[in-house]
Structures are given as C-alpha cells and as structure tokens.
C-alpha positions as CSV (number, residue, x, y, z in Angstrom):
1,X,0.0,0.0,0.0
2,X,0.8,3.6,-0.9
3,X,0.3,6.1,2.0
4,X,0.5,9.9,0.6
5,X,0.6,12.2,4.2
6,X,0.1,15.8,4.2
7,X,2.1,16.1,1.0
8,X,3.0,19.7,0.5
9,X,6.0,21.2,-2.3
10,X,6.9,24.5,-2.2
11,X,9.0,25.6,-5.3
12,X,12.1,28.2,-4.5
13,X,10.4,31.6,-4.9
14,X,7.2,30.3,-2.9
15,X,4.8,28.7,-5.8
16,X,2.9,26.0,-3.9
17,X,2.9,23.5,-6.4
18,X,1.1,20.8,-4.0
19,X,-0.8,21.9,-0.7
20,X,-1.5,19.2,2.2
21,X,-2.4,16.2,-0.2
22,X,-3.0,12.9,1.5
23,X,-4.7,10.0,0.1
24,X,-3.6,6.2,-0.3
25,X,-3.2,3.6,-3.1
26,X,-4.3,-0.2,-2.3
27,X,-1.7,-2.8,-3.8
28,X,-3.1,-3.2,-7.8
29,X,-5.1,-0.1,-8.3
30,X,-4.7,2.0,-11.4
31,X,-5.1,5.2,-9.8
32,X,-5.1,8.1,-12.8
33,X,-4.5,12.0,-11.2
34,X,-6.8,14.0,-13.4
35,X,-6.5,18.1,-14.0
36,X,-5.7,21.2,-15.6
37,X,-1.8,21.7,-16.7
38,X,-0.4,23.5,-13.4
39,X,-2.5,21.3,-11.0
40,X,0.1,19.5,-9.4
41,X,-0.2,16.1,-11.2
42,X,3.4,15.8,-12.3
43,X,4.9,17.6,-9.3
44,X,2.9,14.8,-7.2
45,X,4.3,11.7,-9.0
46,X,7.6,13.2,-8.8
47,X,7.9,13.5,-5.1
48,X,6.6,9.9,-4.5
49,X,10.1,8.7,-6.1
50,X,11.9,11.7,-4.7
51,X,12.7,13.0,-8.4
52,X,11.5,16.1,-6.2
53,X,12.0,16.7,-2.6
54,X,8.6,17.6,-1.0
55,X,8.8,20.0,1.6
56,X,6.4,18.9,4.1
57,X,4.6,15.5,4.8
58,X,5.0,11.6,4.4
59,X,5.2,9.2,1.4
60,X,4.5,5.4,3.3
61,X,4.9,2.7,0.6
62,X,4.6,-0.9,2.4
63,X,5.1,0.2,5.7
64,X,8.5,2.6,4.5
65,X,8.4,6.4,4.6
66,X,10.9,7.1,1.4
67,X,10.7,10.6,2.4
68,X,13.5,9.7,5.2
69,X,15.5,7.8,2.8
70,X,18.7,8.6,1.6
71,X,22.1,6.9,-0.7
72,X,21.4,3.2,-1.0
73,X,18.3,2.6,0.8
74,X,16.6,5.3,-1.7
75,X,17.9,3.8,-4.4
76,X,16.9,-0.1,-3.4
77,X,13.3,1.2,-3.0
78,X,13.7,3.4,-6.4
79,X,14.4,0.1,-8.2
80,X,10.7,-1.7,-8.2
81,X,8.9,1.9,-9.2
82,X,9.5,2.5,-12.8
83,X,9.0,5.9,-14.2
84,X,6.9,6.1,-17.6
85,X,7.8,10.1,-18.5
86,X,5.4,12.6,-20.9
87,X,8.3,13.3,-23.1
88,X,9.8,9.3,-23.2
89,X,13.6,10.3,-21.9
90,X,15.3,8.4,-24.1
91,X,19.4,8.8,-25.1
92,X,17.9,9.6,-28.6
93,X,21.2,8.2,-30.0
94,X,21.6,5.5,-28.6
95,X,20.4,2.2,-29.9
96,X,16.2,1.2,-28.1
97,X,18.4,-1.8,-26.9
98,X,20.8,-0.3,-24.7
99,X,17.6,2.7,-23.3
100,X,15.9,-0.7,-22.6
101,X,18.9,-1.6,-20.8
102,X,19.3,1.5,-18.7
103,X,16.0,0.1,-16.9
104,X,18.5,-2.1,-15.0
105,X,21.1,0.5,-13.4
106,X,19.9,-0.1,-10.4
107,X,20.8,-3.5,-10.3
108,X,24.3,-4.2,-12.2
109,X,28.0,-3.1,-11.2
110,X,27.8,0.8,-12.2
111,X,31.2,0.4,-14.2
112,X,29.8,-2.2,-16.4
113,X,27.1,-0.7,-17.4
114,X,29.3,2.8,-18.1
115,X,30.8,0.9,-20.6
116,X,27.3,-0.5,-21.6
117,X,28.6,-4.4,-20.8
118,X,25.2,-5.6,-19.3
119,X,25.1,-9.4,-18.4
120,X,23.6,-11.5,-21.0
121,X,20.3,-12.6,-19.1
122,X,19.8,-8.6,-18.4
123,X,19.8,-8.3,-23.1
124,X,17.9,-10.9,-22.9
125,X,15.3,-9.9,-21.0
126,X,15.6,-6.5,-22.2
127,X,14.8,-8.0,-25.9
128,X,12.0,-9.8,-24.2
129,X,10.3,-6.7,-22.8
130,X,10.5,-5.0,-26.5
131,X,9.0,-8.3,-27.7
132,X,6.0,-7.9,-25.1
133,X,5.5,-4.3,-26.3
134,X,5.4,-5.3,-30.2
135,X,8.7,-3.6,-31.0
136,X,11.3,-6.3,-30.8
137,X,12.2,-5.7,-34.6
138,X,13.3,-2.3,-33.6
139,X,16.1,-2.9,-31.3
140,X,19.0,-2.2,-32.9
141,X,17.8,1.2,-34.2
142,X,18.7,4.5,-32.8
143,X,15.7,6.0,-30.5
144,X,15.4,9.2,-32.4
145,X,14.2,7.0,-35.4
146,X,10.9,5.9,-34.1
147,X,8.0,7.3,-34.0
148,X,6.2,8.6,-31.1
149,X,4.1,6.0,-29.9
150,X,7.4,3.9,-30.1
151,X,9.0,5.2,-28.0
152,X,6.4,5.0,-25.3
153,X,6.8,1.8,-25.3
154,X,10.5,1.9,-25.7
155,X,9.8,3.9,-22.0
156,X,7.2,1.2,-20.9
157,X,10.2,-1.5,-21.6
158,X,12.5,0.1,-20.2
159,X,10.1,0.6,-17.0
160,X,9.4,-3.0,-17.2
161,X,13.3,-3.9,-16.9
162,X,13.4,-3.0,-13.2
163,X,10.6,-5.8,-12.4
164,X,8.3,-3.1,-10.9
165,X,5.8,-3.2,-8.0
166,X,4.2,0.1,-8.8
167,X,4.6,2.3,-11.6
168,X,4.4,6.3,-12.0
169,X,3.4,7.3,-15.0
170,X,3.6,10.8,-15.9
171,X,1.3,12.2,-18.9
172,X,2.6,8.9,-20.8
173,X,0.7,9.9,-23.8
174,X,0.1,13.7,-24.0
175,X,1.8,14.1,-27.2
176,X,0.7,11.5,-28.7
177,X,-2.2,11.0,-31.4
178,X,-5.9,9.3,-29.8
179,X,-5.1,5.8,-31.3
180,X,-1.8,5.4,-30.3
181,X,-3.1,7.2,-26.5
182,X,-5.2,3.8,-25.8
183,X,-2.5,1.7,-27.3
184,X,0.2,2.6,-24.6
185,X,-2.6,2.5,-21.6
186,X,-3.6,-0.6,-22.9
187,X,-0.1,-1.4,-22.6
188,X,0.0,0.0,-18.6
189,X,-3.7,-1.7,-18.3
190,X,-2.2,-5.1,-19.0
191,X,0.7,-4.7,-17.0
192,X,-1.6,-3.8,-13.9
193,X,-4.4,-6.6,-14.5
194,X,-1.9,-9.3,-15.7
195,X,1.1,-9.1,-13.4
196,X,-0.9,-6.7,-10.3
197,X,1.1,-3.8,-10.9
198,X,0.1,-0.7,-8.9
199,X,-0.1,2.4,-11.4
200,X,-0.6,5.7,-10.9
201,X,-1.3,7.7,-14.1
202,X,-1.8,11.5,-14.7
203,X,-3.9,12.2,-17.3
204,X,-5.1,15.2,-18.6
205,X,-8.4,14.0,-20.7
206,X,-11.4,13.0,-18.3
207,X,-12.3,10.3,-20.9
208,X,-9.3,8.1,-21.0
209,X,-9.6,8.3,-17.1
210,X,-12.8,7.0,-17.2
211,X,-11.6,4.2,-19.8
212,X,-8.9,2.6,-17.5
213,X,-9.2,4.2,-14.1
214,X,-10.0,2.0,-11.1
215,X,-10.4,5.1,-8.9
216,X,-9.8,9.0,-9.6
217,X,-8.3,11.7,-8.0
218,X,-8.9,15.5,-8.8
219,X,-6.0,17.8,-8.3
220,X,-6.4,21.8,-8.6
221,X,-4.0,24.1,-8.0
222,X,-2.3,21.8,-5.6
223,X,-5.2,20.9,-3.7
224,X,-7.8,17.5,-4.3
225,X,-10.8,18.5,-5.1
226,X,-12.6,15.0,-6.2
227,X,-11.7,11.8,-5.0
228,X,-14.1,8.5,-6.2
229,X,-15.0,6.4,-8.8
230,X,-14.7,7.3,-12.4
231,X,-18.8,7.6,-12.8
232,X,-19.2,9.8,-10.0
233,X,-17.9,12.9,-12.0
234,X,-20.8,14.5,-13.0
235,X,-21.1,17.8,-14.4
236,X,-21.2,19.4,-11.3
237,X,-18.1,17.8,-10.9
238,X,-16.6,18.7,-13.9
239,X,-16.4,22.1,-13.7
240,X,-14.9,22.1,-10.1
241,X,-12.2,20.4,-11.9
242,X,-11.9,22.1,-14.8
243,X,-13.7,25.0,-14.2
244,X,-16.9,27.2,-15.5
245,X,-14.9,27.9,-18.2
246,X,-14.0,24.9,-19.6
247,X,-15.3,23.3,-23.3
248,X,-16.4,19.6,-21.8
249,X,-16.2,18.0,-25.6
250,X,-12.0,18.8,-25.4
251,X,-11.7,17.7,-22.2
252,X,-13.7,14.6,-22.3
C-alpha cells in the first residue's frame, strides 16, 4: 500500500505546487491523477520517487516512509517503481536496446554498465520486454528513429526492466495522437491486470480516465478537489475540476 501524508511542495520563490495532499493507493489499483496543466499532477508523481523533494509530509509505501531515505536505501526502493515520462527520456542516440537496458542500473556493477557491458540474461530480458511491447524488430535502431508511440513503449520497456511493484506514469501519452493514447494505456492496463502492478497515471483527458481508471483523484492548484469512482464525475463535478470555463467536448 501507498500512503500519501500531508504532502505539500513548495517551489524556490514560494509557488505552492502541491498543498497538504494525503490520500492512499491499495496494492493493484490504477489510480489516474486528473487536472488542468499546473495542478500539481506531475509535481505529485515526482515527489513519491523523490525525483523532487517535498517539503512537508509523508510518502509510506509498504510500511517505509521514502521521504527519510537517503544513498542506497533510496535507491533499493527506487528500483521496483519505474518511471513512464510525458516526453519518453530516451538517449535519442543511442540504440532502443541499450535505453531498454538502462531500466536495470539499479541493479548491475555501475562500471559495467558505463561501458554498456550488461550481463547476457539482463539483453535478454531487455529483448523480451520490446518483444511484449510489439517492438522487438526495432532494437538495434537509434531511438530518435521511431516514432512517437514507439518510443512510449520503448519507456514502458525500459520501466518494465526493473521488475516493478508500482509504476508512475507521468502524462505517458500527451503528445501522442488518440489511437496510439489507448495503445500505450492498454499497454500499462495489461501490466496492472496481468502481473498486479500498482499504477498511478496522470492524465489530462477525463475520458481516458474513465476508460482505464480503477479510482480517480482530482487535483487543482495543488489541492484535491474529487476523490471516487470514475462515474461519480458528473457535471457538477466537472467544472470544479476544470472550471466554468472549460469546453467539456476537449476535455472529455
């Protein structure tokens, strides 16, 4: 279980980018983060895995608090969350193969894998994980030569390589085109209903939320304002979220 505690980040120059968020994730839940750009959403995930330090509150996963982790304990407990990111943070020129690879840092002898000598099982995994996410004929290419969607999953892959027990995704298909968007989640989907994978997702459309969210949670301007089942945002609700202003046929 997930345990968020009076989370609260406050950016240098005093923009509260989260304010006194506390909620908690049960073991296999895809939880999707819904909200307007500037909610909090990303700032959120990034805390969980300390990408960003929060400056108040506690982040409990089984029983842990990773806010009060530091050096090798962090990076033991950084090893089963993988990271799926809006803009895929791949080494564009380096081959899908060795990005794929980097999935497993955590785990091998840091001057091996400076040199990029990873142990055989680890490529051969890594090959299995493009194979599971329909790209195995593109291993050998350079990252920068596939197309969007591709290297989503080239992110998924490489998330996969660190055997996760929850997984933060992070607007994983904002820039990407409404087909290939319910490709990748159905990607994350399977991962979470196959292998039990905890997810949380922040999305920014209300109707791929409702499409593969277990349960939602509302962020705006730092705060929650809606937390529940996907049906249970009505139009009332809506427009707390999004506001009075907002065009529902975009959003949704």
């Amino acid at each position: 279980m997930l345990e968020v505690e009076n989370l609260t980040k406050i950016y240098d120059g005093g923009t509260v980018a989260v304010k006194d968020l506390s909620f908690t994730v049960k073991d296999g839940e895809f939880l999707v983060i819904i909200g307007l750009s500037g909610s909090g959403k990303s700032t959120l995930l990034r805390c969980i895995n300390r990408l960003i330090e929060p400056t108040e509150g506690r982040i409990i996963w089984d029983g842990v608090d990773i806010t009060q982790l530091s050096g090798e304990e962090l990076r033991k407990v950084r090893r089963h969350i993988g990271m799926i990111f809006q803009q895929f943070n791949l080494v564009k020129r380096s081959s899908v193969l060795t990005n794929v690879l980097s999935g497993r840092l955590g785990y091998v002898n840091p001057w091996r894998s400076a040199i990029g000598r990873f142990p055989k099982e680890d490529v051969e995994q890594a090959l299995g994980c493009l194979d599971r996410v329909g790209i195995l004929d593109q291993a050998y290419k350079r990252a920068d030569e596939l197309s969007g969607g591709q290297q989503q999953r080239v992110g998924i892959a490489r998330a996969l390589m660190q055997e996760p027990t929850l997984i933060l995704a992070d607007e994983p298909v904002a820039s990407l085109d409404p087909a290939t968007s319910h490709s990748i989640l159905r990607y994350i989907e399977d991962l979470n209903r196959d292998e039990g994978v905890t997810v949380l997702c922040s999305l920014h459309f209300l109707s791929l939320a409702r499409a593969y969210a277990s349960r939602i949670i509302a962020l705006k301007d730092g705060e929650m304002v809606f937390e529940g089942l996907p049906a249970e945002i009505d139009d009332a609700r809506f427009k707390e979220i999004y506001g009075e202003e907002a065009i529902q046929v975009e959003i949704r």
